[in-house]
N, C-alpha and C positions, 0 to 999 in steps of 0.2 A: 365151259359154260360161264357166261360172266355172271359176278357180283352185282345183285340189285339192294339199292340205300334207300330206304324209305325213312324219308326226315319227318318225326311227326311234329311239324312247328309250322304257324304260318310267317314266321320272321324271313322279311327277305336277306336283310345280313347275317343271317346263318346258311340260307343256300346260295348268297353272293360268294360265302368265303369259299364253302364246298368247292363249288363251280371254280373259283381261283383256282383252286390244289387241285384240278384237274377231276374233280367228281362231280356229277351228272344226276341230283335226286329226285327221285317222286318225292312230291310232297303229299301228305295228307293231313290235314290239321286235327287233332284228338278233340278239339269240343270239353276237353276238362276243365271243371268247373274249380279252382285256384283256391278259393275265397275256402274250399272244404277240408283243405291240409293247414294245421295250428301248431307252429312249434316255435321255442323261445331260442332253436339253434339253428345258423344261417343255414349250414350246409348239411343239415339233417334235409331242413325242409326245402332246397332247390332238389335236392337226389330222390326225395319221394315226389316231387312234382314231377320231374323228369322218367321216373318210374312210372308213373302213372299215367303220363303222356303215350310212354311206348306202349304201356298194357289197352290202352282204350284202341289204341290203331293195328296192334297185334288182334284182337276180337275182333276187328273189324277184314281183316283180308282171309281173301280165298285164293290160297298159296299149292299150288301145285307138287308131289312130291320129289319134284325132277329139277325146281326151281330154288334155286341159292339167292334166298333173299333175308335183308335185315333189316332191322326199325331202330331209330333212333329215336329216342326223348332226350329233351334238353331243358334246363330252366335255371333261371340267372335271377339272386337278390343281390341286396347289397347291405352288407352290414358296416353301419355308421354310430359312432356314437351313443353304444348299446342300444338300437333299435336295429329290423331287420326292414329292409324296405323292397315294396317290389314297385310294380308302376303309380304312379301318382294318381289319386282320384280325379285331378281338376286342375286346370292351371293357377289357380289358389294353392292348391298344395304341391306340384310342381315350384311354383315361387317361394314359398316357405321352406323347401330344401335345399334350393339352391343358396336362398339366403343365411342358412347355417354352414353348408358344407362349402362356401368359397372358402380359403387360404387354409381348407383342413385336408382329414383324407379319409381312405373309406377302403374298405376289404369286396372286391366284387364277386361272388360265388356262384359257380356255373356248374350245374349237377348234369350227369350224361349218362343215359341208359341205352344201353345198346343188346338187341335181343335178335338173336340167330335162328330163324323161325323154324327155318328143318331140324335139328336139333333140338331143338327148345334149351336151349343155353343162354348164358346173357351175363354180359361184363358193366359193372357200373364203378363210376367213382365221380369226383367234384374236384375239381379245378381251380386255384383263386389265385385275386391279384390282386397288388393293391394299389389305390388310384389317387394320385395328389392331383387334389382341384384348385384352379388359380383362385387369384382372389380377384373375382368379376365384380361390377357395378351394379348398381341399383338396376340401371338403364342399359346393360348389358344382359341381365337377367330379363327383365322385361321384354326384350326383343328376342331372345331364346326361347323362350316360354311362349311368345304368339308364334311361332314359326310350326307349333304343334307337335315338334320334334320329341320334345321331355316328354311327352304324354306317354308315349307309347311303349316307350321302354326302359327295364327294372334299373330302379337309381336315379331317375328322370335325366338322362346323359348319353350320350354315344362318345366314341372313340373314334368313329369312321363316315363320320355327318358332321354337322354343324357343330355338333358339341366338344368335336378335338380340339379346337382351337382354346378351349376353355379346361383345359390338364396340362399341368405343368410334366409329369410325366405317369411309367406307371412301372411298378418291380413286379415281373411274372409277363404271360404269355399274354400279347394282347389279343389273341382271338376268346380269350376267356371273359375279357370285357364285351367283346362284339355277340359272345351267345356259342359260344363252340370253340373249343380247345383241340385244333389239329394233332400236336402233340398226343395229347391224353387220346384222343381218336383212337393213333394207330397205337397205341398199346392198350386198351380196350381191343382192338382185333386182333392184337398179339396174344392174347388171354385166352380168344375164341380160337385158335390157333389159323387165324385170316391174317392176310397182310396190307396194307393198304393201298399198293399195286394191285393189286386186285381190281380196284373199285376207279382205278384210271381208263379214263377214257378220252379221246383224240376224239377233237373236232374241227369240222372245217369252218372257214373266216366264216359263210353266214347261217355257223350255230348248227349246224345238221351232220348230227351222230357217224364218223365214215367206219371209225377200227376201234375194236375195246384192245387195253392196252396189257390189261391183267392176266 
């Protein structure tokens, strides 16, 4: 019976990567309201966001008890300079970070919950890496910043967009920068006692489902 992933994020670079490693997810986005978790440590508080991501989309399905399915929560800050940062309010504050953390670095922490619904089991842990940012221009930030890009995601930066070009490099896994740590994945389903073969799935060139692989 194959393995169903229900990713509860609406980040497409986290079900772009899935989809790379050969995984196939529902998406369903939790609606968790961020601004209500407060803590003064990075990776305390990406693991309860991520918690709480999978708990809001766990309540929310009608799971069969013949059906092997799992929820993923995920949530990525980044801590800089003793501050914890998640996404930028404004391209004002997006520009104000960038203009601190060019030629510095930063810790980026990606919390993962992972919840095994027929069982009622569930593997969590947090992921980090850490990210040297070049030292961009005035006028290089400016044009990063209208592209809308920093808006939207934690540490106002990508790895896998427009924003790579502006890292010089980074120590640790860089799907942990992108919002999901393949690694930590499969040993979270090591835990649950799942494999990640499992949850592979073969598809044909135009995108339609032929043979689950697990």
């Amino acid at each position: 019976m194959p393995l169903r992933l229900i990713l509860a994020s609406q980040s497409p670079a986290r079900r772009k990567l899935l989809q790379a490693a050969g995984i196939e997810p529902d998406v369903l986005v939790s609606g968790v309201d961020e601004s209500q978790v407060v803590s003064d440590r990075a990776e305390e508080l990406c693991l309860e966001l991520a918690r709480l991501k999978a708990q809001a989309v766990l309540g929310r399905l009608r799971v069969t008890p013949d059906e092997r399915t799992l929820v993923l929560g995920c949530d990525s800050v980044l801590a800089f300079d003793g501050e914890i940062l998640g996404k930028p309010a404004d391209a004002a504050d997006a520009t104000r970070r960038w203009q601190r953390m060019r030629g510095h670095s930063g810790v980026l922490h990606t919390g993962h919950c992972l919840i095994d619904v027929r069982h009622e089991s569930r593997a969590e842990a947090v992921a980090s890496t850490t990210v040297h940012f070049a030292n961009i221009s005035d006028e290089e930030i400016a044009a990063y910043v209208a592209t809308g890009e920093p808006l939207a995601v934690a540490g106002a930066f990508t790895i896998d967009g427009l924003g790579g070009a502006f890292l010089t490099g980074i120590e640790g896994d860089p799907g942990t920068v992108v919002g999901l740590s393949l690694p930590l994945l499969r040993s979270l389903l090591g835990e649950l006692e799942l494999s990640v073969t499992e949850l592979w799935t073969k598809v044909a060139p135009g995108g339609q489902e032929i043979e689950h692989l697990g």
